[in-house]
N, C-alpha and C positions, 0 to 999 in steps of 0.2 A: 592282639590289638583289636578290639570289638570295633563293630562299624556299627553308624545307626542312621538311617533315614532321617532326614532333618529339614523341613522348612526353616530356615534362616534371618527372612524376613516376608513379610504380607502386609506393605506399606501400601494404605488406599487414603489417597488424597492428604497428602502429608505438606505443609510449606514451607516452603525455601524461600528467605528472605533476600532481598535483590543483591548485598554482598556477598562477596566470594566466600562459598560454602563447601564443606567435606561431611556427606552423611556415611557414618560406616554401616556397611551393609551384614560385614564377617568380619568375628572379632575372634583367634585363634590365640592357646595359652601353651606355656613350653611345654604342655604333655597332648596339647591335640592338632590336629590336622583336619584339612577338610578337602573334597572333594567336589565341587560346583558346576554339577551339571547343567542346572538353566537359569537363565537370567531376562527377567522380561522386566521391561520399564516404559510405560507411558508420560506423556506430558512434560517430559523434562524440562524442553524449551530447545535452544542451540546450543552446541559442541558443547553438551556435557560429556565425561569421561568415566568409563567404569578405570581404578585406580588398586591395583594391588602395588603395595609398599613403595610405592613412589613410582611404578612403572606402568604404562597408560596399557590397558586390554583391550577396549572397545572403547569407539567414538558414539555418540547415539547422533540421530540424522536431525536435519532441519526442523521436521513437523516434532520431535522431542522423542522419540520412541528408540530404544536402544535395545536389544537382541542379542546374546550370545547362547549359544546352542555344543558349541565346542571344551568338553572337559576343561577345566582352571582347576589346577591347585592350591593350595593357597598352606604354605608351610606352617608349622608352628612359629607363637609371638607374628603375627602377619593381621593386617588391616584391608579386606577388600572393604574400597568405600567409594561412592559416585563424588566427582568432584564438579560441582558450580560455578562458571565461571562470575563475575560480578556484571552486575547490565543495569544499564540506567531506569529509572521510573515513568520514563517518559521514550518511545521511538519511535521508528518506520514500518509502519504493516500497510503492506499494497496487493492489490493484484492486478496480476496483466491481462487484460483479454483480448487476444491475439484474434485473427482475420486471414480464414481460412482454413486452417487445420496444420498449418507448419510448427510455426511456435508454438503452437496452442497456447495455454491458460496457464498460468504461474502464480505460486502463492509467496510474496516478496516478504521478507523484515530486514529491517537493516542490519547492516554490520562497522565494523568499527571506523571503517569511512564509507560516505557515499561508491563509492568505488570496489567497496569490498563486499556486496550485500548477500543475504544467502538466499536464495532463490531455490524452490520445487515445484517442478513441474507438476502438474494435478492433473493434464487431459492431453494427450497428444492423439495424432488422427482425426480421423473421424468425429470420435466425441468434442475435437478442440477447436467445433466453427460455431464457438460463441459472441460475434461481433457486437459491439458494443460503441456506443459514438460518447459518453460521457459517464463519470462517475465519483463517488466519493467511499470514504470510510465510515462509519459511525459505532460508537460504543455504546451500548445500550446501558440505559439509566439504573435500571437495576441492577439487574446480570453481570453488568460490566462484559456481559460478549463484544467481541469484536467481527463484524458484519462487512460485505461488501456489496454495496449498490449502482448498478451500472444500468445504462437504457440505451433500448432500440427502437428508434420510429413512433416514442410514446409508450412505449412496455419499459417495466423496469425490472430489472429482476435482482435478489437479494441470495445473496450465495458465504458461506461460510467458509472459513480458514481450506477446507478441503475441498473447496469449488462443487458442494454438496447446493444444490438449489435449494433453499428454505422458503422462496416468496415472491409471487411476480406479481402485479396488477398493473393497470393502465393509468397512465398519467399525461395530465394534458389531452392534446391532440398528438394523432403522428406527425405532424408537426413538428414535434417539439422534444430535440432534439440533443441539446444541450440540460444540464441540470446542476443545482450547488449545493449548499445545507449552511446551517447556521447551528448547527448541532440538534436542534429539538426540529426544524421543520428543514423539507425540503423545498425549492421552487423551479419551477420552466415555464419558461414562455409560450404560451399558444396562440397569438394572434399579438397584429401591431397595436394591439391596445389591452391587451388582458397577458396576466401571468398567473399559474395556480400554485399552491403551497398545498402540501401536505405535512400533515404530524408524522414523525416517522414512526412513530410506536404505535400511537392510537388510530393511524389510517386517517384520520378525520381530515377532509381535504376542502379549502375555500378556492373561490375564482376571485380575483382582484382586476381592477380594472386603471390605466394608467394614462396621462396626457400629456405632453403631446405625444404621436406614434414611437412607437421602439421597432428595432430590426426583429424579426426573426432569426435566430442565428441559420446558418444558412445548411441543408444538407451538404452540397459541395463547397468546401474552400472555407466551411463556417469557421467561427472563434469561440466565444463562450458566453456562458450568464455566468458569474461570477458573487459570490455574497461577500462583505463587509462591513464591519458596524454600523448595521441598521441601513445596507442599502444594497442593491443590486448591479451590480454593472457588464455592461449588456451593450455586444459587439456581432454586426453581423456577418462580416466575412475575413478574411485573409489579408486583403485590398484595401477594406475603407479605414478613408483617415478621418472615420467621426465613430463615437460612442457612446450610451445611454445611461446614465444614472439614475435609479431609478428608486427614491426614499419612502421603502416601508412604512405604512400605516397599523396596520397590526389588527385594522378592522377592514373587513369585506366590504362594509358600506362605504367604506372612503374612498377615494380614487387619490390612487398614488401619483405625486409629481415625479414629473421627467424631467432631468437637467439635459437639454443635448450638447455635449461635447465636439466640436470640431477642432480635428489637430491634425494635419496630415505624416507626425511625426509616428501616427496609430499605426500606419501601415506597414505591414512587415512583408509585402509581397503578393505575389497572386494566390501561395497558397499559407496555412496556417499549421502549424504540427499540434499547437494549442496555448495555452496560458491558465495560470495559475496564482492566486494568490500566497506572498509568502510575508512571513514578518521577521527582520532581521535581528540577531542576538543584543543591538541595543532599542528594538523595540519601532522600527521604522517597518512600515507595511509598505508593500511594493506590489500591482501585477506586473507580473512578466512573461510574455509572447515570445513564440519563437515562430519566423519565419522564412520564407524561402530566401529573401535579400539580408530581412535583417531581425535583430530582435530589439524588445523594445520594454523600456522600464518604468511605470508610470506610480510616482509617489501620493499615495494617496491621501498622506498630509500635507503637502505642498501641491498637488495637481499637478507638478511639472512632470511631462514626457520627454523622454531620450528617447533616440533612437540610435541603436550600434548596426553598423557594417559589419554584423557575421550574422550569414546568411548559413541556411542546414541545406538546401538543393530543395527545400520541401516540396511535398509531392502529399502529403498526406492529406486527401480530402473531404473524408468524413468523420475523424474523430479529432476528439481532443484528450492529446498523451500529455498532457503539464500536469504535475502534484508537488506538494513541499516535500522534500525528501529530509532535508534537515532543516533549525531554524534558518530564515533566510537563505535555504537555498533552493532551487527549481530543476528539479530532473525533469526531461519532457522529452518523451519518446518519439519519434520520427521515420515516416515510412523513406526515405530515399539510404539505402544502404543499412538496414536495417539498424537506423541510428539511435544514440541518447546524446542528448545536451545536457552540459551543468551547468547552472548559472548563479554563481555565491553573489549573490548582494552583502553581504558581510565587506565586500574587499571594495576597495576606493582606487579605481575605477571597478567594476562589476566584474568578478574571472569568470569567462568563458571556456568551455573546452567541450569536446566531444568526442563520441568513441564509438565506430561503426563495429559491423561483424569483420570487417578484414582485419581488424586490430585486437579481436578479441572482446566487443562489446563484453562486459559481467552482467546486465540486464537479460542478456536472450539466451536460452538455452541449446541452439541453435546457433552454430557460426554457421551460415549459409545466405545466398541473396532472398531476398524476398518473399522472407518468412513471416514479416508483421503482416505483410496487406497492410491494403487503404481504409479500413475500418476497422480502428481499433480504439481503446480505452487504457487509460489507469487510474484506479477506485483505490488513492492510497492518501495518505498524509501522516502527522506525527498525533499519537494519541497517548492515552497513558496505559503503561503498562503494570498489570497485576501483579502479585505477589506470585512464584510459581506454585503449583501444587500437585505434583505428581503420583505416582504409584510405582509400586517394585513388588516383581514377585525373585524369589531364592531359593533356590531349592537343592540338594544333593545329600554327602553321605559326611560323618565327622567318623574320625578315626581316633581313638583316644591310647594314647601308648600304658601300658601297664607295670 
C-alpha cells in the first residue's frame, strides 16, 4: 500500500455564500485512504465545523480561525469538509472598551439572540486600559471593512476587528466627549454654540456653528449627541429634563437651528449608563436612555416621551454604553454590577430586562464586581455583512490499497 505526501487543499480566499454551506476539503475512494496531519483555516467567521462523515472534529473560534494539529484519519468513501452555518446579510459587530484593565477590550458579533453573542476577548491586563467615553461602527465605502471608532477627551481612535489601532487624530475640543455618524461623517460638540463633523474616510473636517446654545454633553453623569434624519440630538447630563435638536445644514456657512426641547420626562436620574438610537422592525425610530431611576423612550416621529420606572442603580459616569443590538432593540452597558440592559421597542409596552455578572452577564468576559469601570464605551451597531471568504491549508499522506 504506497503512501504519498499530499496537499489536499491550498484554498486562499475562496466565498462562501451567507446559506448554510459544506466545502469538502477530502474526498476519499473505496481503494484509498488518508492520513491528515494539518489543518489550518483562516477567515471563517463563527462556529464553523471541520466535518468528517457527519461527525464534528474541530470547531473554529469566534475571529474564524480553525486549527487541527492532531493526526485525522479519514477512511475510504469518507468526506472531510468544513461546514457553514447559515447567517444573515445583515448583524451585530461591536466592541467593548472596558475601564481599567479588568474586562478589557472585547470584539462582539452577535449571535442568534441578543443574549447569546459571541464575544473575544482581544486585550486583558495591562494592554486593556483603553477608556473610551463614546463610539460607533462604520463600514467603509469601498472595502467594505468593518472599523471601530471610539473617543477620549477629543482623540479618537479607530481600531480594527482585533483591537489592532489603525488611526487616531484629534477632534473637536477635549471637550467633546460624546460623538455619532450618519454613515459618511462624524459629529461632536465643542462649545455651546459650535459642533464639528468630520468625513470619516476623507478626514476632511468643518466647524459649524448653532443657535440658540446647546449643552455640552457633560464629562460626569453626561448623555449623548445622537444623529438622525438630518439632525442632531444633544443632551447634556443624566438629570436634565430638556434637550437640543439640532437641523443640519450641510454647509459650514450656515448656522444651524436649535429646537430647545423641554420635558422633564428626559430625565432618567443623577446618573446616565447612556442612549442610543434604535428603529424598530416596523420602522418606528426611538432614543432610548437608561438611567439610574429610570429609562426613557422618546419617539422621534411623534416627539412624545415616556418615561418607565426601571431604574439600572446607574453609577456610570463618563461613558455612554447604548448601541442598537438588533432592529429595535437597545443593549446598554452599565457600570453598577457590571450590568447590561435590553430594551426591545418591538414589544407593546417596551420589555425590559437585565443581566448583571452575579447572573452570569454573556456581555463580560469576566463574572467578577467592578470590572467595566466608570469609563467605558460601545462602538457597535447593525451593519451589513459580506460574503465570507476564507482560506484552508491540508495537508498529510494518502494511502492507496493495491
Amino acid at each position: 500500500m504506497p503512501e504519498k505526501l499530499k496537499v489536499f487543499q491550498n484554498i486562499v480566499a475562496q466565498e462562501v455564500p451567507v446559506a448554510e454551506t459544506t466545502v469538502p476539503l477530502v474526498t476519499t475512494s473505496s481503494t484509498e485512504r488518508a492520513v491528515i496531519k494539518d489543518v489550518d483555516c483562516i477567515d471563517l467567521g463563527a462556529n464553523v465545523t471541520l466535518d468528517l462523515d457527519g461527525r464534528s472534529m474541530a470547531t473554529g473560534d469566534s475571529l474564524g480561525v480553525l486549527t487541527r494539529t492532531k493526526k485525522l484519519v479519514v477512511d475510504t468513501n469518507s468526506v472531510l469538509s468544513l461546514k457553514f452555518p447559515s447567517r444573515a446579510n445583515v448583524g451585530f459587530r461591536g466592541m467593548f472598551f472596558g475601564h481599567g484593565g479588568i474586562e478589557g477590550n472585547n470584539y462582539i458579533e452577535g449571535g442568534p439572540t441578543v443574549m447569546t453573542p459571541q464575544i473575544t476577548s482581544i486585550s486583558t491586563g495591562a494592554d486593556a486600559s483603553k477608556s473610551r467615553t463614546s463610539g460607533f461602527v462604520h463600514v467603509h465605502s469601498v472595502t467594505g471593512d468593518i472599523t471601530f471608532f471610539a473617543i477620549l477627551n477629543g482623540m479618537v481612535y479607530e481600531h480594527n476587528h482585533l483591537g489592532q489601532l489603525l488611526t487616531s487624530f484629534p477632534f473637536g475640543t477635549s471637550a467633546t466627549r460624546q460623538m455619532c455618524t450618519d454613515g459618511i461623517y462624524m459629529y461632536g460638540v465643542t462649545t455651546t454654540s459650535a459642533f464639528t463633523r468630520r468625513h470619516i474616510e476623507s478626514g476632511v473636517t468643518d466647524s459649524f456653528t448653532c443657535a440658540p446654545n446647546i449643552n455640552v454633553p457633560a464629562d460626569n453623569q453626561g448623555s449623548y449627541t445622537l444623529y438622525h434624519n438630518g439632525k442632531l440630538y444633544n443632551k447634556g447630563n443624566g438629570g436634565h429634563g430638556y434637550a437640543q435638536i439640532i437641523t443640519l445644514t450641510g454647509n459650514p456657512a450656515l448656522n444651524c437651528a436649535v429646537q430647545q426641547v423641554a420635558n422633564n420626562d428626559l430625565a432618567v436620574g443623577g446618573y446616565s449608563d447612556g442612549a442610543t438610537v434604535v428603529t424598530t422592525v416596523a420602522g418606528v425610530p426611538y432614543i432610548v436612555e437608561q438611567g439610574t431611576n429610570y429609562f426613557t423612550y422618546w419617539n422621534l416621529d411623534t416627539d412624545v416621551v415616556t418615561k418607565v420606572a426601571s431604574g439600572s442603580t446607574a453609577s456610570t459616569e463618563y461613558g455612554n454604553g447604548a448601541c442598537e443590538v438588533s432592529p429595535g432593540v437597545a443593549l446598554i452597558f452599565g457600570e453598577h454590577n457590571d450590568r447590561i440592559v435590553i430594551i426591545d421597542m418591538n414589544e407593546s409596552p417596551p420589555a425590559w430586562s437585565t443581566s448583571t455578572w452575579q447572573d452570569g452577564n454573556p456581555y463580560s468576559t469576566v463574572q467578577a464586581s467592578n470590572c467595566f469601570g466608570n469609563k467605558f464605551t460601545i462602538a457597535g451597531g447593525i451593519v451589513p455583512i459580506a460574503p465570507r471568504s476564507f482560506s484552508a491549508l491540508v495537508s498529510g499522506v494518502t494511502i492507496t490499497e493495491s
